[in-house]
Every structure is written in C-alpha cells, then in structure tokens.
N, C-alpha and C positions, 0 to 999 in steps of 0.2 A: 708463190707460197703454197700452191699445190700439193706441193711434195708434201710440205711438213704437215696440212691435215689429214693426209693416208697414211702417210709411214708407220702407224702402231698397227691401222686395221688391215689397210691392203698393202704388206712390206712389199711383196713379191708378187707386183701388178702383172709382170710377163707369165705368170704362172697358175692354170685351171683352178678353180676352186668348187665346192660343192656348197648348193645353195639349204644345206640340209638343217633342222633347228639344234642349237646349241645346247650341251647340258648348265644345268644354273649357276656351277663351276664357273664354266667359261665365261657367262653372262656378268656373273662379278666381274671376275681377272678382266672383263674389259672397262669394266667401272672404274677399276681399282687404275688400271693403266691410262685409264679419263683423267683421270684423278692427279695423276701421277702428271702427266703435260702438261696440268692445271697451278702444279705449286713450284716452290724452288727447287732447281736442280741440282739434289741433294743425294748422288750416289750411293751414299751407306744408306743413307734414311731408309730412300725407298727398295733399297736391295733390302733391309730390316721389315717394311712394310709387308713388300712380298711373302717374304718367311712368316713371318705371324700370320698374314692372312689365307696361308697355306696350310699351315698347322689346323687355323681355326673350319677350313674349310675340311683339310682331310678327318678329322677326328670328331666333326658331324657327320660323316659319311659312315666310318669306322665303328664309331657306337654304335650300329644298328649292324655291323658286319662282324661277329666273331665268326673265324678266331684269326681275323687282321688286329692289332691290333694299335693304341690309340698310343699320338706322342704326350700331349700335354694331361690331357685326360686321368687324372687318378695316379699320375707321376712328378716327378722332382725334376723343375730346369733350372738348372744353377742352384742358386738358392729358396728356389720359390715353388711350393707344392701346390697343386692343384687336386684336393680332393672329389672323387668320382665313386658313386654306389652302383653306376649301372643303370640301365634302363627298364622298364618294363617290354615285354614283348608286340611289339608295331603290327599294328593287320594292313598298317597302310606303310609299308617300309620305307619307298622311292618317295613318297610326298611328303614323310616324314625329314628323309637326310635331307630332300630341298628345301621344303620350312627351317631345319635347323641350320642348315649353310646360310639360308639367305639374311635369318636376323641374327646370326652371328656377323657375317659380312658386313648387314644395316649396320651395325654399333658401331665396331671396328674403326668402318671407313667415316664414319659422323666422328668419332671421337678423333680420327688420327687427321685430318683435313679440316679440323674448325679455324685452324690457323694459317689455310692458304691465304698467299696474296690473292686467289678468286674464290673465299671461302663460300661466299653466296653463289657462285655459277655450279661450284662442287659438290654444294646441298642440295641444290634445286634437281640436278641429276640423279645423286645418291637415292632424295624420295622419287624420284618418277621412276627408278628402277623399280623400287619396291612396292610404289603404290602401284604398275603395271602387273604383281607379278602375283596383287591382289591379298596382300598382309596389313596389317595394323601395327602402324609404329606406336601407337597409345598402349600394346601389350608390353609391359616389363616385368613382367613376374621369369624371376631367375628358380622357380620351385619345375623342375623336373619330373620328382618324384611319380607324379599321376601320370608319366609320359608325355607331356606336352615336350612336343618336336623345337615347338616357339619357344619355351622356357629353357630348353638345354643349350638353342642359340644363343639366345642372353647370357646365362649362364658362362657362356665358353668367353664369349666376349667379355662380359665383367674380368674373365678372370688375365685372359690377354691384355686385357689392357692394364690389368692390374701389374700383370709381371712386367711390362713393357717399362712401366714407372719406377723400375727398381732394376734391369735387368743390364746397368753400368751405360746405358748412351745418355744419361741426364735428360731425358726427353722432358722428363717435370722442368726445365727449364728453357723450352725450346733449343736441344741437344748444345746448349753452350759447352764452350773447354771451359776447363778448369783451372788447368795448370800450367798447358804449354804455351810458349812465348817464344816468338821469332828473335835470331841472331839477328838480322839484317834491320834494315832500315826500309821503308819503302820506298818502288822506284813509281816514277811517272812516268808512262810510256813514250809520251809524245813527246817527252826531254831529250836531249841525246845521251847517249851513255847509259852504264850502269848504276849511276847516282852513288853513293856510297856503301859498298857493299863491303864491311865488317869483316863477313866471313864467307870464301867466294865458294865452298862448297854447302853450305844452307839457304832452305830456301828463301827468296826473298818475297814479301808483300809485295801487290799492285797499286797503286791508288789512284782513281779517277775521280771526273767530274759526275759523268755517270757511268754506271755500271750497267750492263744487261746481263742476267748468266744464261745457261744454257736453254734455257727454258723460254728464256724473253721479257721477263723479269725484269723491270728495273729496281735497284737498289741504291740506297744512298750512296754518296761520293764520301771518299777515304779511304783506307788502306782495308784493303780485306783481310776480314779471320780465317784463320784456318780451318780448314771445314774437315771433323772430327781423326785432332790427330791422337785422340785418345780408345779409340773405337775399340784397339785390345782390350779393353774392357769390357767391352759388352757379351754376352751367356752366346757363346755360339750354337751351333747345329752338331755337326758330329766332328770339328776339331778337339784333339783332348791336351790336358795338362802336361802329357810327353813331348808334345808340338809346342808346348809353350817357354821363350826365354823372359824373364822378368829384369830388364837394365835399370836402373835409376839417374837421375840426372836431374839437377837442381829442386835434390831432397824430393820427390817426388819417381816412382816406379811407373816406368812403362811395360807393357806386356806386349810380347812380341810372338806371333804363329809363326812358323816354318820360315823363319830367320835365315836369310840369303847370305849374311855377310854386308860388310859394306861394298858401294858403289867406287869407284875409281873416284879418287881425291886430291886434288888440284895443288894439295897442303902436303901429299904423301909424294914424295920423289917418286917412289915404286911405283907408284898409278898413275901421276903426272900425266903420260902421255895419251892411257887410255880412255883418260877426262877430256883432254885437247883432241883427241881423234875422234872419238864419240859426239862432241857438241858441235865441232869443226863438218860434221858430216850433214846434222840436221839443214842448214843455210843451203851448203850445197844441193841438198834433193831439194830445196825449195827453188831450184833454177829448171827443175824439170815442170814448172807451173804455166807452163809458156804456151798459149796455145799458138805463136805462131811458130813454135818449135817441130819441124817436121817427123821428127821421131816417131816410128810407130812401133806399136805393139800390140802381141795376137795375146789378147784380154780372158780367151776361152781357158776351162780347163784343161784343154788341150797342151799349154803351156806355162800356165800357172797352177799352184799349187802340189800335193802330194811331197810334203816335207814328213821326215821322219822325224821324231823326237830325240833319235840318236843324231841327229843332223845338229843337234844346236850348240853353239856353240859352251863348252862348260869351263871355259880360264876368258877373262877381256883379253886375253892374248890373241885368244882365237875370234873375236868377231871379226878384224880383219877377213878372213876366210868364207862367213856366212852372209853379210852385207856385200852388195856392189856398190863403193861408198861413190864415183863416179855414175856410173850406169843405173842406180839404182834398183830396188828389188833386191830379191835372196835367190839361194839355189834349188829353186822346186823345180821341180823338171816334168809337172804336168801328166794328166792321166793317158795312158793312149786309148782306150777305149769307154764308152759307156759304160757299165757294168749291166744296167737295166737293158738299153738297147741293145747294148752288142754292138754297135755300132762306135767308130771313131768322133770324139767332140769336133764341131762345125769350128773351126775357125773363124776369131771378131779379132779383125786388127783395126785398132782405132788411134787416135794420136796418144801419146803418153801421157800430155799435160793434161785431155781429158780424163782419161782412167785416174791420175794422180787426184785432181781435183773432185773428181767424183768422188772415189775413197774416201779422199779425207774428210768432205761433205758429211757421207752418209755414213760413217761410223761415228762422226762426230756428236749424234743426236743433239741436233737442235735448230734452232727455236722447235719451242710443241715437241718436246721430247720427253718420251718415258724414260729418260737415261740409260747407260747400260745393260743394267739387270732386266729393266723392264725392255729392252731394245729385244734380247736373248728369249724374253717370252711371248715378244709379237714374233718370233721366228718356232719356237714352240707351237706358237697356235697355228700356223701355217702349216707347218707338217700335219697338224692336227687335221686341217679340212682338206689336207690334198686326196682328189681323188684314188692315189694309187696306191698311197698307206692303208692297212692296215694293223686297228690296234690291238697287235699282243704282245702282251710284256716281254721287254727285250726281243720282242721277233718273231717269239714260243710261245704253245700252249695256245689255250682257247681266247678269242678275241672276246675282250672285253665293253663294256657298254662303255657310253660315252662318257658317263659320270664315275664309273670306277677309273677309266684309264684317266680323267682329267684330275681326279685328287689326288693320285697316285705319283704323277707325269707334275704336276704344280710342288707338292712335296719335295718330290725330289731336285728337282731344280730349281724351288725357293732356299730348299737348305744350303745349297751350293752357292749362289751369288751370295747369300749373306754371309757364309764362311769365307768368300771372297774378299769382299768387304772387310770384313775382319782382319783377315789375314794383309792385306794389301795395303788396309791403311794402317794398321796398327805397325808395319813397314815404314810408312810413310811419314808418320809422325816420331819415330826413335831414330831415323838417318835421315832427316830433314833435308831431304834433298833440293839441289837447285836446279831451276828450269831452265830452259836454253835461252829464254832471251835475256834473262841474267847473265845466265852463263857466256855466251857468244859477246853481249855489250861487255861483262867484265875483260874478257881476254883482249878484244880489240882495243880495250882502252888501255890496256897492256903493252901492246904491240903486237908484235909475231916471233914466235919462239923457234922457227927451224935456223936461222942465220945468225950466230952470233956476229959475224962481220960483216951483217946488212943493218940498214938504218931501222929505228926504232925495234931495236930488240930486247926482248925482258924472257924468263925464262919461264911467266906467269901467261905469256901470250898467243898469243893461236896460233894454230902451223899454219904454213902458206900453202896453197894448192894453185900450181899458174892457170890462169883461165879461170880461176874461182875466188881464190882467195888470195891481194895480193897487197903493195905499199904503194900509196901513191906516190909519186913522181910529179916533179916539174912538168907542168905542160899535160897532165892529166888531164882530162873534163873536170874530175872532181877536185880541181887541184883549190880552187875555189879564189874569191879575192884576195893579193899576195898573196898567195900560196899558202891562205891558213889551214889548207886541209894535209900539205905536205908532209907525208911523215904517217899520217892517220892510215886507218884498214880498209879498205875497198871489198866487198862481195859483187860477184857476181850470182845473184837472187831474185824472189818475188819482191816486186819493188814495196809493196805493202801499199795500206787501204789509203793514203794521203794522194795515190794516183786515179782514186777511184772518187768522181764527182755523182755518179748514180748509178747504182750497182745495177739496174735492169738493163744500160746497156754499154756500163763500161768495163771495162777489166787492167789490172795493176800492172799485167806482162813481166818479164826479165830482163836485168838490166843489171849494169855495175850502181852501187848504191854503198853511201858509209857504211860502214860494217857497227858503228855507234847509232843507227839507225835502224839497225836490224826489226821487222816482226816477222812473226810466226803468221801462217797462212789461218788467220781469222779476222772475226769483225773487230773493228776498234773499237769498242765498248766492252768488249771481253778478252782479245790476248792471250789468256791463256788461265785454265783452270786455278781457283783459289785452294791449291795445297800441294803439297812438294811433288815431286815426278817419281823417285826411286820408290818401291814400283809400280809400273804402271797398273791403274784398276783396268785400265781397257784391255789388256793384253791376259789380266786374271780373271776378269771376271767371263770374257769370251771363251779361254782355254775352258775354264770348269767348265763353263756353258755346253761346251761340243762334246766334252766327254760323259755329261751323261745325256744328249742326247742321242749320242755313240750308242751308249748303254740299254737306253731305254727305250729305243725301239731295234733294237740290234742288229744294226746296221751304218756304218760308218759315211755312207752317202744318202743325199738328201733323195726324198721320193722322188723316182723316174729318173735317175742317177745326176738330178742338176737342178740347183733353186737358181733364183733369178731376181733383180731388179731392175726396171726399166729409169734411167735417169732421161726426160725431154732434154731438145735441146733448146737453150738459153730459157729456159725455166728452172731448172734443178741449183742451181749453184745460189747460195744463198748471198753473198758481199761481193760476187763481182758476175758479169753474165756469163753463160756458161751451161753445158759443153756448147760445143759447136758444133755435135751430131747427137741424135740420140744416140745413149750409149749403155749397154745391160753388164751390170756386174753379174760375175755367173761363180758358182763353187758345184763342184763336185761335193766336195764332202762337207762335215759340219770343221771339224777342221781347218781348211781350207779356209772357210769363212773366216776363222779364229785369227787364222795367220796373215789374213788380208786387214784384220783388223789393225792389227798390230802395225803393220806397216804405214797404217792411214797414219798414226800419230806420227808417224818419222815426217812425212809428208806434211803434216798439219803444223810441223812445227811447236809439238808438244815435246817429243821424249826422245835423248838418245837411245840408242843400241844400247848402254847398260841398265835403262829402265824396263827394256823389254823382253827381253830373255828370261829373267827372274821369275817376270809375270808369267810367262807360257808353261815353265817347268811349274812354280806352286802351283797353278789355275790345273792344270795337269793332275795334279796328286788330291788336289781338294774335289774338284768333279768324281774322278772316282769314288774318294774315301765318302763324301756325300752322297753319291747313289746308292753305293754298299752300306751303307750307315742306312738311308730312309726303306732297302728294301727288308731288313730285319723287322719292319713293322707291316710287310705287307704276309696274307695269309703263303707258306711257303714250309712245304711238307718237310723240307731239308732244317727250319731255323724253329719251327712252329713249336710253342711250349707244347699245346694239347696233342701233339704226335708223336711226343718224346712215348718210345717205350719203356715199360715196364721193368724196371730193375731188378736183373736176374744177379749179378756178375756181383752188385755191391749190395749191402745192406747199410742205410744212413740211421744215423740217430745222434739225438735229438731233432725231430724236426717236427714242428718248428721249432730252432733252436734260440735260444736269448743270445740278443747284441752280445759281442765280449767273449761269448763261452767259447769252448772246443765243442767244431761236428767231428763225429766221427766217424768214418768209412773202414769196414769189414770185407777182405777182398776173398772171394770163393774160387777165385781164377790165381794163379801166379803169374808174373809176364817178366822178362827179363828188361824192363824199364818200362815208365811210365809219366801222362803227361797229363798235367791236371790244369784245367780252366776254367774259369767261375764268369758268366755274364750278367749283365744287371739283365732288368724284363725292357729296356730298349737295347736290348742288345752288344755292348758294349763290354768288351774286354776289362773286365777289372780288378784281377788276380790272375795270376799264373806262379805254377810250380815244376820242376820237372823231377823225378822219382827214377833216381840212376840201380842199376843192378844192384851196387854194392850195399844200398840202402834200403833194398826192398822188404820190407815187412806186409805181412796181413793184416792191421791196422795203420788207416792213417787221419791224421788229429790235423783241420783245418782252424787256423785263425781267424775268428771274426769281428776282432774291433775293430777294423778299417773298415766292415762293411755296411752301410746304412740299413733300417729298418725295410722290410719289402721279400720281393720274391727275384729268384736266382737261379739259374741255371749252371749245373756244374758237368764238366765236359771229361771224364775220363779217356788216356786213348793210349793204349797199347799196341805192339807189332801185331796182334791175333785179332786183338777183339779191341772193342770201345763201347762208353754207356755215357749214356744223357740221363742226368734227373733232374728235377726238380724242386728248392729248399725254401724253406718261407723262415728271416729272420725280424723276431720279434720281442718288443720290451720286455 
C-alpha cells in the first residue's frame, strides 16, 4: 500500500525534487488533493472542486494585481453574478492575497467535504492547515470594504459556494440525477453471463454485495447509479453554446459539448463489426497480463511514445491501423534523442505483462486516489518543484514568483479538467454506452459471428481469433461435465481475481477461461467504473491535461526531457503481486503520458478503441481552448483592456450606450473591407460582423439587445490598419 500513500505527493519518486517552501496556493491544492483521496471517487465532482477552488484562489490573488484581471469577481458565470467594488489599496500585498486565498480555501474546502465518508479525518486536516498558518476560523465577516484580506476570502467563498448550489450539478442534493434511467437491467459479476441485457449497446448497471470505488470506499450492495450522466448541465469554464448540441430523450434534454457522433452499434449493421472488433480486442490484451509471458519490451521513450495527432485514427474503419489488436500498443515510434541532454534515451526492457500491469495500476488511480483530474495536478505540481523548471509563462518573459505562477498554472488547468468533465460526461450520459464486460459476456452468450457454418453462430456474437478467442469442442478442458460447456466461448485471458486467494503473494496468470466469465483486469469489489464508457474521461481529461501543460510552460517535454515513476517490485500492484522487477514508467513528453494513459484502460479492461480516440481528440481541443480562455485574464500587453490605444481611426457614441440601443462608429480611415469583433471583459467572443467592399460606409450602427449589461471590447481590423476600444453597456 505504499504506493497509494505517495502517489499525489511524491508521483515521480525516481525524480529530484527541491526541498524549497511552497506558496499558500500550493499548500491548499494539496489539502484540497488530501481531501480529494479522503472522499468518494467522484470524477466530475472533484474535477468541479478543483475549478472553483481555483477560481477562488486565482481571484484573491488577482484583486490586489491590476490589470490581471479577475474571473468570478464583479462577473456573470452562467447565470449567477457575483458583485465586486474593488478593493482598497494593500501596504501589505503578499500577506494580504495569502490571507484572502487561505479563508477562501478554509470555507470552500469545510463546506464542500462535510459529507465525506471521512468527513471528520477531513476537518481535522482542513483546521490544522489553517490553524498552522495562524488565522481565526471565528472571523466571518464577508465586509471587505475596510480592506480586510480575511473578509474578501469569506466573501469569494460565500459566493462560490453559492453559485456551486445553482450552477446545474444538483450538489444541493448531494449531485443526485434527475432524470436519467438505465436501459439495462443489472448484472452480478460473479454470475456467469450477461444476465439480461435489454439493450446490448447501453450501459449496464453492476450490482454487488459489496462495493469499494475507487477510492476504497465502501458502499452499500445494489446496483449502482450513474454517476452524473447529466453534468452538461453544469456552467462550464470556457466551453461555449456554439460547442453545445441539446438531444432530448424521454421528455427530458440532454446537453451535449463537442459531440463525437455515436460509437459503433451492435443494433446498426453498418458498425456491427467495429463494436465486435473493438470489445473483441479489450479480452485479448488482457492475455498480455501474464507475468510468466516472456515477452519483452524497451518501456523507455526511446521506443514508446511521440504519436502525432494526425496519427489518430478519424473513421472506426481506421482503428484497425492504429491499434496492434494482437501485439498490443499503437504506432509511436519513440523519441531518438533527449532533447535536454542531447543524449539518446537509455533503454528499459522489461517483461510486457509488467509494463501492462503497471499502466493499468497507476493510471487507474486508486485506492487513496485523487482521481484523474486531480492525478493531472499531482503531476502539475511535480513539474512545479523540479529543479530544472523554470517558471515563465509559457517558456517567456520574466520568471514569475511562486504564487503568481501557481494561481495562474491552477486556473488554467482547473478550467480544463472540468470542461473535461463536462464535456465527456455529458458524452456519456446521451450515448449511454456499454462496457466491455457487458459487452464481451453479451456477445459470448451469443456465440461467435465469423462462421456461419461453425457451430454456435449468431450474427450478434464475437468474432473468433485462434489462439484467443475460440468454441469449445469435445474433449476441451473446458468442455466440462457432459459437455455442458460444448458449444460455449472460450478466451484465452487474465484469468480474473477468483484465481487470486491473497493478493500479496498470488497472481490470476493467463489461461483459456469461459468467455461467460470474463473480468476486466480489476478488484472484484469494483469491476469496472459506475457510468458508461463512450467517452473515455481518462483519455479526456489526460489529453486537456498535457496540452496545457504543453502551453504553459512551453515546452512539450517534461523537465530534463523525462518524468519518471518508480513502480517496487511485488509492492506496487494493487489485487494481485506484482511486478516482478522494479520497473519505471518514463514519458518524454506530457503527451506521451496522455497517450500511455489511454492505453492503460485497454489493458484495464475498461474501454475499447472507440472510447478512446474521441477522448484524445476532445481532451485536445478543450486544453487548448481552456488555456487560451484562462490566459485572457492574466495581465498581457496584447489582450490587456487598460493598453488598448487611444482611438484615432473610429469615433464611438453613445458610450455608455443603453441595452437595445444602436452604438455607432464614425470611420476617418476608408478600408476596402472590414471586420468587426466585440469581446465580453473575460474575453470571449460574442459578436462578430464582417463589412465587405460593397458595403462600406462611414458609419456603422451595432446592435445591442443580445448584449448583457457590463464592459466590452470591440475589435475593428482592416487590411491597413486596426483599432481596439472600449464600451461600457448600461440600463
């Protein structure tokens, strides 16, 4: 159990660290990530937690730092305003933003963790942070006004929590669904079969005697709920309503982000086979679990990793091509040299079945897991103390202090898991997709679909692979008493936990096994995540994850051009022993990681190939579009209201103009076309015009009833010339 008490503080034990003191930032985010191992393992939640408590932290930073400026502070999120006057001017600045961070943080974290299953281990922490850091929780005055540092924390807090209770996750009810209702019927794992499966492309409930989730948690016995397949609702970060589709489906609307399409469909001829090759594929990598499998492979970046994005594949026609549904792994073809050193990566060739099981271990977060999101920002904070980093934004410029770069660095990759989130369950709950050991127990109970003129064929059932997937026969092992198993699906797989009598020093191995028997490479109290697969949050939330850390320190490889984790051996593996050498996952890039991520669930026996692809490319677009969304708020001479120049070119008026009315712009310049843009004050596109030749006049007349009460920037830009101003509209 080693493992799991270091993995949030010391992910990347094989890797220097600096013993230097942390800003108050980081001193929370590691409370908050305490906090996080401490309660159920609840993906959106705490990817939601992170973001609030990111906001709340950046924007007691930002109030004392014009002209950054602030997200929730004095603005509108979704529907919920948060009025701000400003501050008076601080003679003590820095002790100022850390009193305001820290009793924002106190509330926050007290109000969002009264309901852990270890609500009392999570209090006791929460005060010993704050009573160490020498504040009074007895202070709750939310009056700012006189400048008290302690009253703007409260203050930000009241008002986070307040949006929190309104902002579409139902947290007022400890985040219950609403409305959505499983097709299926629930299976029992340890039955054999599928149990009755209704509808073989939705997902099906689990139901046990006991449950543990990811966390270590026990939970009552019965079928589990789905854990928030309504989360398009909830007020994202910097997704917009252009990204959004709204489906409906039994009298009720779902909300759907950057909508993939459906997943290959067992009910659609057309997809048919790329459901059966896709779920057909997960069982068989679970044969490479074998540690007496002699297979090796060189585990370094030397030969892992360095996939392009143009590599992926974009028809299920083409995964065939990117998968090695045999051999296993994708087509990265590995870095050739260090980029820091200069020097060619060291080759680690280890068995497969450890690498495979390692992976799917350690991206699996858990037991004592900060979950994904928070997985993504114990590897944030690592870059953060490695000695080689330095922090300047994106790369450039002047290196910043440890508490600018940490609220800055938290922002931005708090808004990106939780548009993650968002976006991936909000996936997840409108194409209610099935998991493989549904899927694999339905098909097998099927038969096998390549042979019409072999025995037990249906056109619903799994294709055969020889050596992996096959029929049993007379005279089989498995043929069983009379031959009741004759006819039935046979794998060649990880035998599953019924071969494991004590996991510290046994292991399940590979073996032909009923294919009606199938599990996924986890503990038998958990199985496999409570909510549908299509698409994967691990493969979205990692993607966003790397791309802004790409971004934000700008550079695509991790400090000293290689992070690290050291997995002991027969200590690391959590349900069976394991590895059988020490063994170091390593990435060149953050990427890299992303993409090793992805693969652990093939391995884990979570997700086919068309869960995971989706996730990489959204997780892709939402890191970005989130980095570039949170750096509009940071101070930036190019985005900055107070640097816009002086308007020569246009004359405005009215300004400040009333809701509804015509502004109107007087141009001094002619230009043979012209292109006009209006941003809110977080920056956000939300008008656009373009002003073609034939059209050009010296006045032009904007409309303002679409746009809300507040201040605006409008973006003129012609072939010659271009002007910035800015409009303040008012009741």
């Amino acid at each position: 159990m080693l493992r799991f008490l270091q993995i949030g503080i010391l992910l990347l034990l094989s890797m220097p660290s600096t013993a230097q003191p942390h800003s108050v930032a980081r001193e929370w985010n590691e409370v908050l990530l305490t906090s996080i191992r401490k309660d159920f393992a609840r993906p959106t939640v705490h990817a939601r937690n992170l973001f609030h408590t990111s906001i709340a932290m950046y924007d007691a930073w930002a109030a004392y730092e014009p002209p950054n400026k602030t997200v929730f502070l004095g603005n509108t999120l979704g529907e919920y305003s948060c009025p701000f006057e400003g501050i008076p001017a601080s003679a003590n600045k820095e002790g100022d933003q850390e009193t305001a961070i820290s009793y924002a943080m106190y509330r926050i974290l007290k109000h969002r963790f009264k309901n852990s299953p270890n609500a009392t281990i999570v209090a006791e922490e929460i005060d010993a942070k704050f009573s160490a850091l020498n504040y009074d929780s007895n202070f709750v005055s939310t009056d700012y006004s006189g400048g008290s540092a302690a009253a703007l924390g409260n203050y930000i807090a009241e008002h986070i929590i307040a949006f929190g209770l309104q902002d579409g996750s139902n947290e007022y009810e400890d985040y219950r669904n609403i409305y959505y209702f499983p097709q299926n019927f629930s299976l029992n794992p340890n039955l054999a079969g599928a149990g009755f499966v209704f509808a073989p492309d939705n997902w099906q409930p689990l139901s046990f005697d006991v449950f543990r989730d990811q966390s270590g948690n026990e939970i009552p016995g019965g079928a589990l709920e789905f854990l928030s397949p309504e989360w398009g609702n909830v007020v994202p970060f910097a997704l917009t309503d252009a990204e959004k589709t709204t489906f409906r489906r039994d009298g009720f609307d779902f909300n759907i982000y950057m909508d993939p399409g459906p997943p290959p469909l067992i009910r659609d001829a057309a997809t048919r086979p790329y459901y059966q090759e896709g779920f057909s594929m997960v069982p068989i990598w679970s044969s490479h679990l074998d540690p007496a499998d002699p297979t090796i492979w060189d585990i370094s970046p030397a030969s892992i990793g360095n996939i392009a994005t143009d590599q992926f594949p974009t028809t299920y026609e083409d995964y065939g091509n990117f998968y090695k549904k045999i051999e296993g792994g994708d087509p990265s073809i590995g870095h050739t040299m260090n980029p820091v050193t200069g020097a060619p990566y060291v080759p680690q060739n280890v068995l497969r079945a450890d690498y495979t099981r390692v992976l799917a271990e350690f991206w699996a977060d858990g037991p004592d897991s900060e979950t994904p999101p928070g997985h993504w920002f114990c590897i944030l904070n690592y870059v953060n103390d490695h000695p080689e980093f330095v922090k300047k934004f994106k790369g450039e410029g002047p290196v910043l202090n440890d508490l600018e770069w940490d609220v800055k660095a938290y922002l931005s990759l708090g808004g990106a898991v939780h548009d993650a989130a968002i976006a991936s369950w909000s996936i997840k709950g409108w194409y209610d997709y099935i998991r493989p050991i549904s899927a694999v127990r339905y098909m097998a109970d099927k038969g096998q679909s390549s042979d019409p003129n072999q025995a037990s064929y249906d056109q619903l059932g799994i294709p055969l692979e020889p050596g992996y997937i096959e029929v049993i026969s007379e005279g089989d092992p498995l043929a069983g008493d009379n031959n009741v198993n004759v006819g039935k699906i046979k794998l060649y797989t990880w035998r599953g936990p019924n071969y494991i009598n004590d996991p510290k020093v046994d292991y399940a191995g590979v073996d032909w096994i009923l294919a009606e028997e199938w599990w996924p490479y986890q503990r038998p109290t958990f199985v496999t995540p409570p909510f549908a697969g299509f698409i994967s949050g691990h493969s979205t939330f990692s993607r966003a994850a790397a791309e802004v850390l790409t971004l934000l320190t700008g550079d695509a490889f991790f400090p000293g051009g290689m992070g690290e984790f050291v997995a002991k051996k027969n200590e690391f593996l959590r349900h069976e022993e394991g590895p059988t050498q020490d063994i170091t996952l390593q990435w060149a890039t953050y990427r890299d990681a992303s993409d090793q991520t992805s693969l652990s669930r093939i391995w884990g026996g979570i997700h086919p190939p068309a869960d995971d692809i989706p996730g990489r490319i959204i997780g892709e677009k939402i890191g970005i579009e989130a980095f570039n969304y949170a750096e509009t708020f940071f101070d930036n001479p190019t985005t900055s209201i107070t640097n816009l120049a002086t308007t020569k070119n246009v004359n405005v008026y009215p300004n400040p103009v009333s809701q509804g009315d015509l502004l109107t712009l007087d141009l001094h310049r002619s230009n043979s076309d012209l292109h006009l843009n209006i941003y809110n004050i977080q920056g956000q596109l939300v008008q656009q015009q373009s002003i073609g030749a034939d059209i050009l006049q010296s006045t032009i007349n904007i409309g303002t009833k679409n746009l809300s009460n507040g201040f605006y920037v409008v973006e003129l830009i012609g072939a010659e010339w271009a002007e910035a101003f800015k409009i303040n509209i008012a009741k």
